[in-house]
DRENDRENDO-218090 format. One record per residue (C-alpha): residue in three letters; x, y, z. Coordinates in steps of 0.001 Angstrom, whole numbers, plus 500000, padded with zeros to 6 digits. Layout:
BEGIN
AlaXYZ/...
***
This chain:
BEGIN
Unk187382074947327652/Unk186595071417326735/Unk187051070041330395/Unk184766073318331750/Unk182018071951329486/Unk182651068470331060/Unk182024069499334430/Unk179092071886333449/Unk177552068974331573/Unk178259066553335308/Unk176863069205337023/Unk173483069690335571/Unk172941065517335099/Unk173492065886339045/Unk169847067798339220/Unk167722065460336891/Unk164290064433338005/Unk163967060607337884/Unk161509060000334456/Unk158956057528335325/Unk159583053929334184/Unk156115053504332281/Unk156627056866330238/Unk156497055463326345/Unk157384057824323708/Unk155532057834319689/Unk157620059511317392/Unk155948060781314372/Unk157769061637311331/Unk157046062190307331/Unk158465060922304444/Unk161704062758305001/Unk162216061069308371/Unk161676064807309902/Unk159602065260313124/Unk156202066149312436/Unk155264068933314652/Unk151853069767315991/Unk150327066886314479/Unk146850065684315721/Unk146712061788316662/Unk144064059912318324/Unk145034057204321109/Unk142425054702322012/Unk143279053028325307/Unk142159049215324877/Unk141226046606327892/Unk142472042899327112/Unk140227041985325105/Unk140562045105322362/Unk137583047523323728/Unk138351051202323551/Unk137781052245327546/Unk138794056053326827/Unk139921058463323638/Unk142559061432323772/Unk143402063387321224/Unk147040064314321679/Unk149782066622319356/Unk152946066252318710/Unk155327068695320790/Unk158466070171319330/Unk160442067101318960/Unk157200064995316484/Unk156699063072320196/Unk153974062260322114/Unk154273061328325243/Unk152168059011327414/Unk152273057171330925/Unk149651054847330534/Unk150194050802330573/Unk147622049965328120/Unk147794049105325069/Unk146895052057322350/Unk145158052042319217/Unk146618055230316690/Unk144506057187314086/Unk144909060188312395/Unk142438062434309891/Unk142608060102306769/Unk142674063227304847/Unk146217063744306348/Unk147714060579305226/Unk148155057043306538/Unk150592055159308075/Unk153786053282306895/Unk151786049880307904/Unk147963050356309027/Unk147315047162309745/Unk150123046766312518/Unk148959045654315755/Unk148237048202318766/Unk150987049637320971/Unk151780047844323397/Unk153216048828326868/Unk156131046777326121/Unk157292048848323426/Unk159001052016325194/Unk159766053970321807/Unk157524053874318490/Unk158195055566315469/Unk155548056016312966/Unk155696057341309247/Unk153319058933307173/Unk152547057860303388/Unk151376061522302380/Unk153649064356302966/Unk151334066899304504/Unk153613069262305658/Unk154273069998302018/Unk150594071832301316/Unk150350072232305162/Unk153285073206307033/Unk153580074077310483/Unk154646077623311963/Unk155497079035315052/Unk155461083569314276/Unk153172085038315898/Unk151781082245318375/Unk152809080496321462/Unk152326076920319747/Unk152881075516316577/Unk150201075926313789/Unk149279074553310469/Unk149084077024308116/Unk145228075829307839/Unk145160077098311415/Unk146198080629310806/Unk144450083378310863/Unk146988085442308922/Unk149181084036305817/Unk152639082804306693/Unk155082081632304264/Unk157193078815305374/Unk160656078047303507/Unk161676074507304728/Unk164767072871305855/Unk164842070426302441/Unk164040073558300213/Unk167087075683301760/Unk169171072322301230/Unk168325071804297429/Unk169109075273296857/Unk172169074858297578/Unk171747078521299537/Unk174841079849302064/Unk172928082499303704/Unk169595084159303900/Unk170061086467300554/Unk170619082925298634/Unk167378081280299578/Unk164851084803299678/Unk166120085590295799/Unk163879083323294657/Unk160724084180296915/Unk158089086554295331/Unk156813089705296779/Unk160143089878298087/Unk163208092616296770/Unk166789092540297027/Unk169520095240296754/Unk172849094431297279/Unk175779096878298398/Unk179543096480297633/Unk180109096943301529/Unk176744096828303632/Unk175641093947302038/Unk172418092582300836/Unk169217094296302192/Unk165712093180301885/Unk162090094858301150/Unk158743092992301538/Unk155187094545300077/Unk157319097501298411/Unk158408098406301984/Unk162173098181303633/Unk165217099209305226/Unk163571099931308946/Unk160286098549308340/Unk161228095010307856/Unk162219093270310808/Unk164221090412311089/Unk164535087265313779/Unk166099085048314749/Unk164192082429316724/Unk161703085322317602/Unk164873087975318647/Unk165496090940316822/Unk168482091279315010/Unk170694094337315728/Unk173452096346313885/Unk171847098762311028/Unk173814100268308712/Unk172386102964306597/Unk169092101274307672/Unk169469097627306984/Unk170524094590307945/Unk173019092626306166/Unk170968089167305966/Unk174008088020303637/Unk175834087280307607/Unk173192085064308326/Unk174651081540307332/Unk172091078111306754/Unk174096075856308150/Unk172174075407311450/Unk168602076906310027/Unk165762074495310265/Unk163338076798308108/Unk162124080636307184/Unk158971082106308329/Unk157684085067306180/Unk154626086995307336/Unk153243090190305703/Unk151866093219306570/Unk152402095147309863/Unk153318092703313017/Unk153719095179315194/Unk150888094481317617/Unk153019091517318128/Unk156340092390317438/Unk156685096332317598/Unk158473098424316357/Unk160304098065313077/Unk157615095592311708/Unk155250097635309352/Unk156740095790306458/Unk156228092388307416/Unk158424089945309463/Unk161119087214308239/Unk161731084586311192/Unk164742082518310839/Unk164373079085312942/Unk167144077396313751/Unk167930073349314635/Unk166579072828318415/Unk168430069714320258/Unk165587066503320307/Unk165828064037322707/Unk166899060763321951/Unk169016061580318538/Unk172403061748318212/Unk173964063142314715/Unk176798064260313264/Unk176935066311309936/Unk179409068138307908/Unk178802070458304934/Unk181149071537302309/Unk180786074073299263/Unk183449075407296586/Unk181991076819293800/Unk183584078829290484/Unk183671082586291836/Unk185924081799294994/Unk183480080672297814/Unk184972078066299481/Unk182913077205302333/Unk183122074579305098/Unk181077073928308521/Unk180054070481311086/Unk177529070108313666/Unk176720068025316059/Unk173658066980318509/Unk173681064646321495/Unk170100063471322583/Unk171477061206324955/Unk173707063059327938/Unk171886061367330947/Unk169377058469330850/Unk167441059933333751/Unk165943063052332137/Unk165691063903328241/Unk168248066318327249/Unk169956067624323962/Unk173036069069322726/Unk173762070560319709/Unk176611072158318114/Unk177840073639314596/Unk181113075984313464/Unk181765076829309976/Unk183531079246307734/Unk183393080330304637/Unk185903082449302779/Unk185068083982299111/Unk187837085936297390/Unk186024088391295484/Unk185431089204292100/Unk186405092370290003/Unk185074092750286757/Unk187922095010285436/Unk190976092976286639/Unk192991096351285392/Unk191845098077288960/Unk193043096800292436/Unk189519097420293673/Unk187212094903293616/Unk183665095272292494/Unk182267091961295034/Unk184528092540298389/Unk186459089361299371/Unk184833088357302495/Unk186120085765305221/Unk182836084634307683/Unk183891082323310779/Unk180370081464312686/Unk179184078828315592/Unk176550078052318057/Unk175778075625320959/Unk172410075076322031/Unk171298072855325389/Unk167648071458325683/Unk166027070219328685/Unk162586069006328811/Unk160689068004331816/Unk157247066503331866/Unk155753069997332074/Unk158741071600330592/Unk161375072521328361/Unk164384074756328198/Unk166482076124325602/Unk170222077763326401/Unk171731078975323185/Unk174524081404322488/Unk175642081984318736/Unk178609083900317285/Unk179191085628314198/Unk182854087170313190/Unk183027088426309229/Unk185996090710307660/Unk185260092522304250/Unk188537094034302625/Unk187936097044300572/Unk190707098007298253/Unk191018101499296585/Unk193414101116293128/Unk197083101874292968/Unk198531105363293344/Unk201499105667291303/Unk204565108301291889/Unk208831108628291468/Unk209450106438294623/Unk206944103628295322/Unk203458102505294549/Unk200498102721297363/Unk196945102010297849/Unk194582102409300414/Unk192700099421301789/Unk189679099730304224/Unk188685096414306431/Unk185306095930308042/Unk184993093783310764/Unk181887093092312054/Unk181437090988315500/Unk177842089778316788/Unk177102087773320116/Unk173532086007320566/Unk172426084574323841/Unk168908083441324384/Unk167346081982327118/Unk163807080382326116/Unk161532078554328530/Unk157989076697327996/Unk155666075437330752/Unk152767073645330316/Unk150442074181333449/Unk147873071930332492/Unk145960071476328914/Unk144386074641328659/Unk147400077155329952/Unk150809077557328863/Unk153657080107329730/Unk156562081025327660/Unk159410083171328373/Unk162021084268326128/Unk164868086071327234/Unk168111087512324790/Unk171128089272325014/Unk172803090623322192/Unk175985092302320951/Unk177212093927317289/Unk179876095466316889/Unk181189096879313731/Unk185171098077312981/Unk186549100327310431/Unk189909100180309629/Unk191667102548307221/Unk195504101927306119/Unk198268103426303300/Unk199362099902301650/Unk202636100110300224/Unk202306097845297650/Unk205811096840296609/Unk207023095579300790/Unk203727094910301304/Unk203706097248304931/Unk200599099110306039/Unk200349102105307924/Unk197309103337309736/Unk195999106711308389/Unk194336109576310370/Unk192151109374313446/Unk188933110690311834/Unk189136107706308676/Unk189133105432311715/Unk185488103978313336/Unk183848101624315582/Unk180167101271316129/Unk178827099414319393/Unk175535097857319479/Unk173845096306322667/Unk169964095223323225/Unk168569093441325989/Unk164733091398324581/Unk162751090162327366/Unk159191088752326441/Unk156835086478328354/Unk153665084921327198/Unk150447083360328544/Unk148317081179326772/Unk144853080045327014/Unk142319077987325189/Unk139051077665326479/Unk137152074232327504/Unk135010074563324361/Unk138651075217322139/Unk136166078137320806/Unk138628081350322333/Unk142470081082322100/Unk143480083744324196/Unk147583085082324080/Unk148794087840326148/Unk151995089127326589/Unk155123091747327404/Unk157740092705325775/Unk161072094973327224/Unk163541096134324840/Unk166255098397325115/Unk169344099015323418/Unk171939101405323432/Unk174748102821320497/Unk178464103719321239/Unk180187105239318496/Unk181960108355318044/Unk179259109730315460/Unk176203109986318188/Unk176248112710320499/Unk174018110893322987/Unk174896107290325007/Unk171547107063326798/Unk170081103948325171/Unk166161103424323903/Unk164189101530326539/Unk160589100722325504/Unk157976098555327301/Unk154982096855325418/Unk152184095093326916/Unk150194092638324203/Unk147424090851323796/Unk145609089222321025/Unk142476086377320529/Unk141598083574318497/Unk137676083348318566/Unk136051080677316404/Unk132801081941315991/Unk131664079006314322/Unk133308075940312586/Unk134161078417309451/Unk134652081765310723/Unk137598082946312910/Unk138540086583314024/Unk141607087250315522/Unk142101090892317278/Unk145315092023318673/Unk146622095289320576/Unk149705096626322067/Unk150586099347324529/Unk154117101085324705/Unk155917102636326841/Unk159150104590325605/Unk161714106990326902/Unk162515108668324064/Unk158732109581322569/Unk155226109391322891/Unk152840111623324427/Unk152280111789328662/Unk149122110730329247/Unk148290112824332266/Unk150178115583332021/Unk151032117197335818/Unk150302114006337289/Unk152921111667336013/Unk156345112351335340/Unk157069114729331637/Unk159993111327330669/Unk156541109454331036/Unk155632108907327344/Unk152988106203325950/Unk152751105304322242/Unk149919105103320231/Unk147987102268320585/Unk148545099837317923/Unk145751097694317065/Unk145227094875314316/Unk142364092480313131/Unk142371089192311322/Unk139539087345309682/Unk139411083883308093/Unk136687082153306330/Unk136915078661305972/Unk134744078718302774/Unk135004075151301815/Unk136854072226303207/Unk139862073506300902/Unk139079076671300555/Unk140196079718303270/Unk139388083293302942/Unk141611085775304799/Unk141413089520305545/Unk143096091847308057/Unk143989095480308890/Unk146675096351311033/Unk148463099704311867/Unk152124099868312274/Unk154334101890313790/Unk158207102457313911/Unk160224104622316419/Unk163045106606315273/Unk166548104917316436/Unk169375106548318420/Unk171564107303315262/Unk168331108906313685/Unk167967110961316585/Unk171181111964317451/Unk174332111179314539/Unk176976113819314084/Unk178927113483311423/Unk180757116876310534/Unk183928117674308629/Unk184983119472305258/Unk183014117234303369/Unk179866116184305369/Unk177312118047307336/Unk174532115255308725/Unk172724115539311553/Unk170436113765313798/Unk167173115321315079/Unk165671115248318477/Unk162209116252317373/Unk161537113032315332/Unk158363111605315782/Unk157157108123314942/Unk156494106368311412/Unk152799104637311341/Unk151242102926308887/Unk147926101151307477/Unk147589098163306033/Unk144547095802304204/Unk145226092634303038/Unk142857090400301184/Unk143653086705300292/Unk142187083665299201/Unk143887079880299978/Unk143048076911299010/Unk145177073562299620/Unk144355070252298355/Unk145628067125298717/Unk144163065236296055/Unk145018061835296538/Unk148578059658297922/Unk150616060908295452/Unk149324064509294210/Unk148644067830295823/Unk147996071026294878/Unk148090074820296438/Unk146876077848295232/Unk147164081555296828/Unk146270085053295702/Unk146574088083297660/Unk146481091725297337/Unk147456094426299982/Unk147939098300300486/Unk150109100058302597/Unk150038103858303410/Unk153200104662305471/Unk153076108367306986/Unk155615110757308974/Unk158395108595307211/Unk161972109316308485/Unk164109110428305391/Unk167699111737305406/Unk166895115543303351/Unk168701118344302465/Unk167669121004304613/Unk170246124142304204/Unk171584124866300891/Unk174247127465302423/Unk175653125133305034/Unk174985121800303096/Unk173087120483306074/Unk171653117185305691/Unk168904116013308703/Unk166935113334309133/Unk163231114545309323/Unk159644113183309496/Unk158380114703305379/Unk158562111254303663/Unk155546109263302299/Unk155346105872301237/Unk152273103928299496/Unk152665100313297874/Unk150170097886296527/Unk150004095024295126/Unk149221091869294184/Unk150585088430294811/Unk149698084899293714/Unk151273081484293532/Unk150244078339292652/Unk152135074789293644/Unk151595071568292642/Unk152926068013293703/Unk152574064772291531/Unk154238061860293118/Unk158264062896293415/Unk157436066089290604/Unk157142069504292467/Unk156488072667290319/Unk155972076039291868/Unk154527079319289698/Unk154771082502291630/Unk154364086507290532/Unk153881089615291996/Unk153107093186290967/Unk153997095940292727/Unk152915099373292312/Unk155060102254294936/Unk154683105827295279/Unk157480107701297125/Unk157176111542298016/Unk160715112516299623/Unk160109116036300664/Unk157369118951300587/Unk159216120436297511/Unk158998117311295238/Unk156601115415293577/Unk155598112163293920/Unk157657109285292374/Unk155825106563290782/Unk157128103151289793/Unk155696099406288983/Unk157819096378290034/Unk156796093020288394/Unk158322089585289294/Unk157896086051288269/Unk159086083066289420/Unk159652079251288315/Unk160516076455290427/Unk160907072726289462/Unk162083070132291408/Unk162082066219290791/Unk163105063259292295/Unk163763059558290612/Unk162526056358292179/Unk165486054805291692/Unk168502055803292196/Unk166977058537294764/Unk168000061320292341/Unk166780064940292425/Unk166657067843289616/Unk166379071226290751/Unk165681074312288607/Unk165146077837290084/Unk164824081130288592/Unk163080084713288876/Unk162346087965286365/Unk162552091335288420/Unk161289093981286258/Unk162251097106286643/Unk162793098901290133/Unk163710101658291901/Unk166020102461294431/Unk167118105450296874/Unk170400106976298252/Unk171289108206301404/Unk169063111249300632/Unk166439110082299608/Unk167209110450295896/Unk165972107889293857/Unk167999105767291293/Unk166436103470288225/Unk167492099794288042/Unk167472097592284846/Unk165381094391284529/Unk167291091225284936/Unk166433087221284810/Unk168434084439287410/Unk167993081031287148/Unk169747078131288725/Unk170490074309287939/Unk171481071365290105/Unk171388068067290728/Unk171320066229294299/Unk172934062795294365/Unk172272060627298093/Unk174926057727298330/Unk175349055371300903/Unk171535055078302154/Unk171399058943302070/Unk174397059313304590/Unk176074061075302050/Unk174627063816299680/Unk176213065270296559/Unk174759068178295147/Unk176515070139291570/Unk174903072702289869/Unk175033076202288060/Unk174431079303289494/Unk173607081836287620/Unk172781080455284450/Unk172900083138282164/Unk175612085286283859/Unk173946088396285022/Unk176669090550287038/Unk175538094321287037/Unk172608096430285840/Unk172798099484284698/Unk171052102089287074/Unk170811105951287625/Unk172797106249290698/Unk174753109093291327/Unk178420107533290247/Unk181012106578293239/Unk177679106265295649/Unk178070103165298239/Unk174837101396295601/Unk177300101273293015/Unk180779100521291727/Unk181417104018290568/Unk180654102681286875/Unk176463103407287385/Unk176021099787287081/Unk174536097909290126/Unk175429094954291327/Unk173126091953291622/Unk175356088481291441/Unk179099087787290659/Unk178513086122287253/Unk177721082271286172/Unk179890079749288328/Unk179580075865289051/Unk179755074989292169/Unk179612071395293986/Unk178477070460297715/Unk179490067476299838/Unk177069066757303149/Unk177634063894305130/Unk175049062808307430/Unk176024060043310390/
***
């Protein structure tokens, strides 16, 4: 394998353009030495003598670089309100300096960070016309997170539920399960069960932040997005750097955790390309809080994961091959049977396989176009396995056909973009298409034909003046499986269109600091294949799919204020406060619809209505950080026709403190959340009370060795929460069979090792 990626690697130098001797690069960084991205500088091309003969105002691509041809020398300034540099009174750059790094004082990104959800370029948040929550790469670190569930826990607005064997699910604005839709550098992620996606099997090794929008994307996006969107970014090769890292984590419940990567920026000196790498695994025994029982009430899990990504930019160009793979088995073990002869048990393993490839390509036509295209291929696979464990020898024995299952996911993405800002910058115009389809294979669905949708975007930023901007957006679908024909005898009956799915976004730039933001958007969601057509009959069960679903849609309003402030060098402060309402109709619920033969179907009865209010309020003070966030929730569920509707408040609060000393470079980290309490549902729609509860979380972050070397020891779980009581049926997949819930596997120290070279 190694020498195939050799030749691969000769191959492609073998088709390098020449790069021009006069290009010079200027690297821009902050205080973390991290690329600044999208970041405005002016250049100021000088004669001899030091007159300015021309000015460009230039940003930063994806790499914090600027590149420029030119033989003169260059003066540099930025917005003094963004910071200054590491030395303002160096000279100018000169043409005989190929490569310059420059470093800013004031950490903007911190009040002002950059995303990419939603838009062809990178933005400032200041930019946006809708609020998006960005989780950064040094947050996720000083967390001390694995995976996904570990960093979103302490994010407000946002709801966990975790499930001894699907995992750890997610809902955003009171809304989740199928209307929350989760990416991965802009791909959906595949493989439902019961709904949801496990984010617990997405790992943090390789993420280089979180992007949370909410409120209906689906003009954007499609379907699945009426909830909101979480966009996981991960590391992109740069150009030019060449790292190696390593990462290890043990910690007191039996998590002991282990992964490298590594990124070349320097495989040919005639074009710029970039490498990166990472493998990991992490293994966690499980944790039973009855040690009596075989069973376990936290599954031991084993998770083996790794990527490779290959960047290559061109002057008008880049291009991003990346494949990622995902392997995790969960052992489920029922307790001992006892009898005259020998002792058995029955153990259940899940193995669950996924395969990511992505093809992403930008191309900058000239300063006012740009195309993107973004192609994906991806597999999940999920594997049942049910044996008789005798547990004196130790020998297992596969039991009957039916206890055995595989499930067999496949989608094909394909979405291209165009871009265009007008000569005035006053109309940012993005249009787009998106093709999706993707197929099931499991014995449990009468139907193989796949879902195959088309959507054709588009969506404007108009600055209607230096304070106001309005952003509309709509998107037309095509699917196979629903929809309406719209001219019935003239096109074909499979010929269905969607409704049209429109959304508007205003901001007000009240004062300098100061942004007002409102939208509406309607969402939509389109039943899945196992929603359409499961099967799943035997003595015991009776579920069925139904053909004559029709699609979920939604409305949503949301109202915020913003205002970010960076005061002077060495303080900052943020402030937000939102409110929203969503009215979700024609929801899909799983309902008992024959007493006699117990049939359960899923139908279109269900309503859903959440609102709420959000607000959090940040504030920087040299190396002290503090963040105060809280969120009330207020839901209203109506399962069927023949029941009434169900009515429940969730409040949450959060608290996070972080500090760093001069000298030694030591950090404190302290994070914790209230959920108040919550409701939850079953497979039928039946809904199931859940306790209050409090976590909180201590570490401390140690950098040796000029920061090549980071030690980080903590305590999770401070005050040892492990279950909740709830009002779920007993023995239901939500719970252990006790009525408690789970929600974390008790208090535990752990300690992290991550060497940077």
């Amino acid at each position: 394998m190694k020498k195939l990626l050799f030749i691969f690697f000769i191959l492609l130098n073998i088709g390098f353009s020449k790069a021009q001797s006069t290009e010079r690069v200027l690297l821009v960084v902050d205080q973390q030495n991290q690329p600044l991205v999208n970041f405005e500088i002016e250049l100021q091309f000088l004669d001899p003598s030091g007159k300015v003969l021309h000015s460009q105002l230039s940003s930063t691509d994806n790499d914090g670089q600027i590149t420029t041809n030119s033989t003169l020398p260059i003066s540099i300034h930025i917005n003094k309100d963004l910071g200054k540099f590491e030395n303002p009174t160096r000279s100018p750059w000169l043409n005989t300096e190929k490569e310059l790094k420059i470093q800013l004082i004031t950490e903007i990104n911190r009040i002002n960070p950059v995303s990419i959800t939603g838009s062809l370029s990178p933005r400032l948040a200041t930019q946006n016309p809708y609020s998006v929550e960005v989780i950064s790469q040094k947050t996720i670190a000083l967390m001390g997170a694995q995976n996904l569930t570990e960093v979103l826990q302490n994010q407000s607005n946002i709801q966990l539920s975790q499930d001894p064997v699907l995992g750890s699910s997610i809902q955003l604005q009171g809304l989740g399960g199928q209307n929350v839709k989760i990416l991965v550098n802009s791909v959906p992620m595949i493989g439902r069960m019961n709904g949801n996606l496990d984010i617990s099997q997405i790992p943090m090794n390789n993420v280089e932040r979180i992007e949370i929008i909410e409120g209906p994307m689906s003009a954007v996006y499609g379907s699945d997005a009426i909830g909101g969107v979480v966009n996981i970014i991960t590391k992109k090769p740069i150009s030019n750097v060449n790292r190696v890292q390593t990462n290890s984590y043990i910690d007191g419940v039996g998590n002991t955790n282990i992964d490298a990567n590594f990124q070349l920026g320097n495989l040919s000196k005639k074009s710029r390309i970039g490498l990166v790498c990472d493998m990991g695994r992490q293994f966690f025994g499980g944790t039973d809080f009855d040690p009596s029982t075989r069973s376990a009430d936290w599954k031991p899990k084993t998770k083996l994961f790794g990527s490779i990504g290959l960047n290559y930019q061109l002057k008008k160009s880049n291009h991003l091959l990346r494949y990622s793979a995902f392997h995790e088995k969960i052992t489920d073990r029922s307790d001992a049977e006892f009898n005259l002869i020998t002792v058995t048990g029955y153990n259940n393993y899940f193995n669950t396989y996924r395969n990511d490839f992505l093809l992403l390509s930008d191309f900058t036509l000239n300063k006012r176009n740009k195309l993107q295209f973004q192609n994906s291929f991806n597999t999940y696979k999920r594997k049942k396995t049910m044996v008789r464990r005798n547990l004196v020898e130790g020998t297992e024995i596969l039991t009957r056909g039916e206890d055995q299952d595989t499930t067999t996911n496949y989608q094909a993405n394909f979405r291209g973009f165009w871009s265009y800002q007008s000569a005035n910058k006053k109309i940012d115009w993005l249009t787009g298409y998106e093709g999706q389809y993707e197929s099931i294979q499991t014995k449990r669905v009468t139907k193989r034909d796949g879902i195959f949708d088309m959507g054709i975007f588009s969506t404007a930023d108009i600055n209607l003046s230096p304070k106001v901007q309005l952003k509309p957006s709509v998107r037309f679908v095509y699917n196979n499986q629903f929809g309406t024909n719209p001219l019935p005898g003239i096109l074909s009956n499979g010929f269905k269109i969607a409704p049209i799915i429109p959304s508007l976004q205003l901001k007000f730039n009240a004062t300098k600091h100061l942004a007002i933001r409102g939208s509406y958007a309607r969402g939509f969601r389109a039943p899945n294949i196992k929603e359409l057509y499961f099967m799943f009959v035997d003595i015991n069960h009776n579920v069925q799919g139904n053909q004559l679903l029709t699609t979920e849609t939604a409305h949503n309003f949301i109202g915020s204020i913003d205002y970010r402030h960076n005061i002077n060098n060495i303080s900052a402060v943020t402030f937000k406060l939102s409110y929203f309402e969503n009215f979700v109709t024609n929801q899909i619920q799983l309902a008992l619809v024959d007493n006699k033969s117990n049939l359960y179907q899923y139908i279109n009865i269900g309503k859903m209505n959440s609102q709420g209010v959000n607000s959090q309020i940040e504030y920087f003070y040299n190396q002290l950080q503090i963040k105060l966030s809280s969120s009330w929730i207020n839901n209203e569920s109506l399962s069927d026709d023949g029941s009434n509707w169900k009515k429940w408040t969730v409040v949450q609060t959060g608290l996070n403190l972080m500090y760093t000393f001069q000298k030694p470079k030591v950090s404190l980290q302290w994070f914790s959340r209230y959920t108040g309490k919550n409701y939850g549902f079953e497979e039928t729609g039946k809904p199931f009370e859940i306790a209050p509860y409090f976590i909180a979380d201590m570490s401390m972050s140690v950098p040796l060795l000029n920061e090549h070397i980071l030690i980080q020891a903590g305590c999770k779980n401070i005050f040892g929460v492990t279950q909740v009581l709830s009002s779920a049926s007993t023995g239901s997949v939500h719970n252990n069979g006790n009525g408690n819930l789970n929600i974390a596997n008790g208090r535990n120290l752990f300690v992290s090792i991550k060497i940077n070279l």
